[in-house]
C-alpha positions in Angstrom: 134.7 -104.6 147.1 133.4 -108.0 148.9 136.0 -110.8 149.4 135.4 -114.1 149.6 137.4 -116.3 151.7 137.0 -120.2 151.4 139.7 -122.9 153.2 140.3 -126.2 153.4 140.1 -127.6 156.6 140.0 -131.2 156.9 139.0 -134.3 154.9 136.4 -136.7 155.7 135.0 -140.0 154.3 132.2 -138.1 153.1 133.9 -135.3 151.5 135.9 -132.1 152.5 135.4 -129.7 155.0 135.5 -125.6 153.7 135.5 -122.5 156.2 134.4 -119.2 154.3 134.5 -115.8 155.4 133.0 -112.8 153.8 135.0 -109.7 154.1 137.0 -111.2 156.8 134.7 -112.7 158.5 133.0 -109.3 159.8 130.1 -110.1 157.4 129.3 -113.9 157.6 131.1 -117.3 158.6 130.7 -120.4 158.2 131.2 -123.7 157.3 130.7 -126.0 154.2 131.0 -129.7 153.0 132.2 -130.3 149.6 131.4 -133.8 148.2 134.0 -133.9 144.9 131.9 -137.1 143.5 128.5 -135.0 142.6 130.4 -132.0 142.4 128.0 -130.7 145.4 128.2 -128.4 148.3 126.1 -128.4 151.6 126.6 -126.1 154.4 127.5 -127.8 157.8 128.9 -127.2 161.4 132.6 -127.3 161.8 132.9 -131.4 162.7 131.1 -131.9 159.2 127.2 -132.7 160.1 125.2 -131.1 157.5 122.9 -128.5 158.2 119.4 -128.4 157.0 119.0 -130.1 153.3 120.3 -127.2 151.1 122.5 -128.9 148.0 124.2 -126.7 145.4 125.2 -129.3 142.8 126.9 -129.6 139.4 128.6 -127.1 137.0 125.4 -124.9 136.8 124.7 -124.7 140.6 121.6 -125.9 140.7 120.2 -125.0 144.0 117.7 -127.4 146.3 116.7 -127.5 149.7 116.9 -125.2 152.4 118.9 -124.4 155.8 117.3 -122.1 157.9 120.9 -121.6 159.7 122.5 -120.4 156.8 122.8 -116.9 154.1 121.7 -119.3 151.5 123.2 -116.5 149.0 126.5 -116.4 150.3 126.4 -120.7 150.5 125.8 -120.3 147.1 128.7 -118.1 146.3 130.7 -120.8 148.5 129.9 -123.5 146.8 130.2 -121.8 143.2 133.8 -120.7 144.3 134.6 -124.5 145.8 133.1 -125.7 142.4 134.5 -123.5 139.7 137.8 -124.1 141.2 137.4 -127.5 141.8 136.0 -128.2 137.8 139.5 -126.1 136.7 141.9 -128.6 139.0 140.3 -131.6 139.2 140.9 -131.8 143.1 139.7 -130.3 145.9 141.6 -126.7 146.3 143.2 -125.9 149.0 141.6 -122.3 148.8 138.6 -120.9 146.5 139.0 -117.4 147.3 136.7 -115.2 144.9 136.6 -111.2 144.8 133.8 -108.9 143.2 134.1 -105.5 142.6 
């Protein structure tokens, strides 16, 4: 099983601020910026800056860019979690946890 773990952290101007862990956070880490308008999610470092140009925008995730600091395949999963959960609330969640088998 691989667990996803996604958090709000803070809200900025620009958007809000997402920690993730995989499997705890003994896998991968990291950090993410939601921006609710687009939807769109970019990864970034914990005070917000955004990493690289990597973009994964819209209901369909389409994916652009790249962030050579980043697992762009679990950013992806991020962001779809962020998304998906985001699309069903119409808010930014609070958490966007996701679990595969």
């Amino acid at each position: 099983m691989f667990v996803l773990g996604v958090f709000k952290v803070a809200e900025l101007p620009g958007g809000v601020i997402y920690r993730w862990e995989a499997d705890g956070g003994g896998t991968a880490a990291g950090f993410v910026l939601f921006e609710p308008e687009v939807p769109a999610v970019r990864p970034c470092i914990e005070e917000g800056a955004v990493q690289g140009d990597l973009l994964i925008s819209g209901p369909h995730l389409v994916v652009s860019g790249h962030d050579p600091f980043s697992d762009r395949l679990q950013v992806v999963r991020v962001a779809g979690a962020i998304i998906t959960k985001f699309l069903q609330l119409s808010e930014p969640p609070e958490t966007a946890h996701k679990y595969y088998a």
